[in-house]
C-alpha positions as CSV (number, residue, x, y, z in Angstrom):
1,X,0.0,0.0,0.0
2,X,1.2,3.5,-0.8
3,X,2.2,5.4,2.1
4,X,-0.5,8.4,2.5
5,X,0.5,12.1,3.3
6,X,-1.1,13.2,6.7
7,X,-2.2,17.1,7.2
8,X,-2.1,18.7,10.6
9,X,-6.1,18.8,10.5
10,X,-6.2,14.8,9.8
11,X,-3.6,14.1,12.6
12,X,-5.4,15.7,15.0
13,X,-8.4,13.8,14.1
14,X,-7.0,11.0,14.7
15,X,-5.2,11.7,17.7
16,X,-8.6,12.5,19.3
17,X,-10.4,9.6,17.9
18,X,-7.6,7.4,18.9
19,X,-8.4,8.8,22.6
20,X,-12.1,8.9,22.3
21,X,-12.4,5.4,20.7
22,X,-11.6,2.9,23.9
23,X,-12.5,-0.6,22.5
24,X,-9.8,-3.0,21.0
25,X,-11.3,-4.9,19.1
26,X,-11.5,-5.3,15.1
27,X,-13.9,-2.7,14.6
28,X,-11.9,-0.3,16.1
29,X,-9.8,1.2,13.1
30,X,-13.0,1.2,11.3
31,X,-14.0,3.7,14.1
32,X,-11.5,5.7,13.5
33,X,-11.4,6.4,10.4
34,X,-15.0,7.0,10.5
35,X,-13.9,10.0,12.9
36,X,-11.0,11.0,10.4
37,X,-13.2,10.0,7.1
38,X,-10.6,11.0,4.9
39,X,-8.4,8.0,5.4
40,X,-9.5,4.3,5.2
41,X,-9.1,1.7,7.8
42,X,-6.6,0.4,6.2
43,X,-4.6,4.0,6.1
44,X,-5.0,4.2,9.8
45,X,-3.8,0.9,10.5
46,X,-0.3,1.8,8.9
47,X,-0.1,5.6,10.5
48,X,-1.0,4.0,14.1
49,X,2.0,1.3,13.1
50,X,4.3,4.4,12.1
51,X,3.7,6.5,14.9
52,X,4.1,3.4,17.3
53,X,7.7,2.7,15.6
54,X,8.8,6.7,16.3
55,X,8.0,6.0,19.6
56,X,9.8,3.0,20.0
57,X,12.9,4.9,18.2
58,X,12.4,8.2,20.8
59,X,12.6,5.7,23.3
60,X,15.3,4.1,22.3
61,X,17.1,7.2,21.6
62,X,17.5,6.7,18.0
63,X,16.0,9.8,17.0
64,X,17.9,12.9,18.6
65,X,15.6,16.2,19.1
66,X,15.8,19.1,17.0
67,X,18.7,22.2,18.0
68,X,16.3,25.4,18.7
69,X,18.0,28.5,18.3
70,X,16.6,29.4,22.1
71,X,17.7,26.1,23.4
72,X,17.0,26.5,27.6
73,X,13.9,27.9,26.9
74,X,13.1,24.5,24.8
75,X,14.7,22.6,28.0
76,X,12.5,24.5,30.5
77,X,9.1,23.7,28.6
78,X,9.8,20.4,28.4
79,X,11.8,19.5,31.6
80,X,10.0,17.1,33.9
81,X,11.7,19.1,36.7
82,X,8.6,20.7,38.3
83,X,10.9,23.3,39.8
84,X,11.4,24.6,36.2
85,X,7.7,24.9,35.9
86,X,5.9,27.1,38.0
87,X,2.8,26.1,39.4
88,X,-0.8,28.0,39.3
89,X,-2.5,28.8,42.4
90,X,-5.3,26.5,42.9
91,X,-8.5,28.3,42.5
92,X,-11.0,27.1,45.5
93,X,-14.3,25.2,44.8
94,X,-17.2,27.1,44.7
95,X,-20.6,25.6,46.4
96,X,-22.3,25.2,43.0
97,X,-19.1,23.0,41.5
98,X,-19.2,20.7,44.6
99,X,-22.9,19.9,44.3
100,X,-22.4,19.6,40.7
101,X,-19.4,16.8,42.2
102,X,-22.2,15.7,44.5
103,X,-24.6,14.9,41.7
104,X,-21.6,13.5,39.1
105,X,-20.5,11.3,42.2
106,X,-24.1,10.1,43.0
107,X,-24.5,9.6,39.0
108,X,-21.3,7.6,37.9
109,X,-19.9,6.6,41.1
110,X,-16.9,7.0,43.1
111,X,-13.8,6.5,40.4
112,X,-15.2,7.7,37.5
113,X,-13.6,11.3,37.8
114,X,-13.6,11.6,34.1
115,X,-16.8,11.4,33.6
116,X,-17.8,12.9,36.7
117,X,-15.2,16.1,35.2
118,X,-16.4,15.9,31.4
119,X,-19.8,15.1,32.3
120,X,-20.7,17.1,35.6
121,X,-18.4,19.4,36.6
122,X,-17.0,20.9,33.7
123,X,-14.8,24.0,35.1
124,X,-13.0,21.4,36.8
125,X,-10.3,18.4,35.2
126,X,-10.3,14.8,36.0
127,X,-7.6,15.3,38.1
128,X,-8.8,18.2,40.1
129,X,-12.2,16.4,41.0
130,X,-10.1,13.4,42.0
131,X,-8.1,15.3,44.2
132,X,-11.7,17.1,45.5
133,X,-12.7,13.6,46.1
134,X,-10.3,12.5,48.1
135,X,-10.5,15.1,50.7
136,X,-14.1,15.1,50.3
137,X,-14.2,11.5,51.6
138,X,-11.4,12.1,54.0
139,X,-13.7,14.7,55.4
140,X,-16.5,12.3,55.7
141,X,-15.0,9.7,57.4
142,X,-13.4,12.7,59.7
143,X,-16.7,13.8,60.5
144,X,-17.7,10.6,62.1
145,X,-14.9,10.5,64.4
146,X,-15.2,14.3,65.8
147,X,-17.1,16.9,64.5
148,X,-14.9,20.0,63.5
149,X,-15.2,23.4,62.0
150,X,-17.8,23.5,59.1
151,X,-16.5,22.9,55.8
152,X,-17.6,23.0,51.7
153,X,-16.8,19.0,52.2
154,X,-19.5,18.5,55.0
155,X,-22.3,18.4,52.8
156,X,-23.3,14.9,51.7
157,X,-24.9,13.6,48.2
158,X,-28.8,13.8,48.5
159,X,-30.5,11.1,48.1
């Protein structure tokens, strides 16, 4: 098969079908390139296979990264160090996020943060409504030891 040119608008189709599209099984590339539509199954198969072999060659260190003229400004955008990153102030939950938490949490269960983010709480990521979760339910079990100073995570899901 012919090897098919990819445009930026295609690849990012496919990276967020890739994402969106969670089963493995045959019909999945068909899936995909349903999302992309202007590649075949076929056509997916082999980019996915391309893409999978960069990796592996990044990985393996076969593949050195590009010289940018502003080279420590590349090494500070991309550094793992978090010290080289600053962080953003975390912005506190408001009463209406947590009962939209309450009502994603009472919906799709304890776990399912992503949907519970995408689907409920939308200001907030996956990540931030785990980490609301777990000192949500921290709380809750605090609360039936000793009751303390009143606080956004006192108030329970209705049912």
């Amino acid at each position: 098969m012919a090897e098919s040119s990819w445009s930026w608008n295609e690849n990012k189709q496919f990276e967020d079908a890739l994402s969106e599209v969670s089963d493995r099984g045959s019909e999945r590339w068909g899936k995909i390139a349903a999302k992309v539509q202007t590649k075949s199954p076929e056509e997916i198969v082999m980019h996915h296979l391309r893409l999978v072999e960069d990796l592996i060659a990044i990985d393996a260190g076969l593949i050195e990264f590009p010289q940018y003229r502003d080279e420590e400004a590349f090494e500070l955008r991309s550094s793992g160090d978090a010290a080289a990153q600053p962080r953003k102030a975390a912005k506190a939950w408001t009463d209406d996020e947590h009962n939209l938490f309450l009502d994603g949490l009472k919906k799709y269960g304890k776990g399912d943060w992503k949907s519970i983010s995408r689907l409920a709480v939308k200001t907030r990521s996956p990540a931030q409504v785990a980490s609301h979760a777990q000192k949500y339910f921290e709380r809750q079990e605090k609360l039936d030891q000793d009751k303390k100073r009143r606080s956004i995570f006192d108030k329970s899901i209705q049912s």
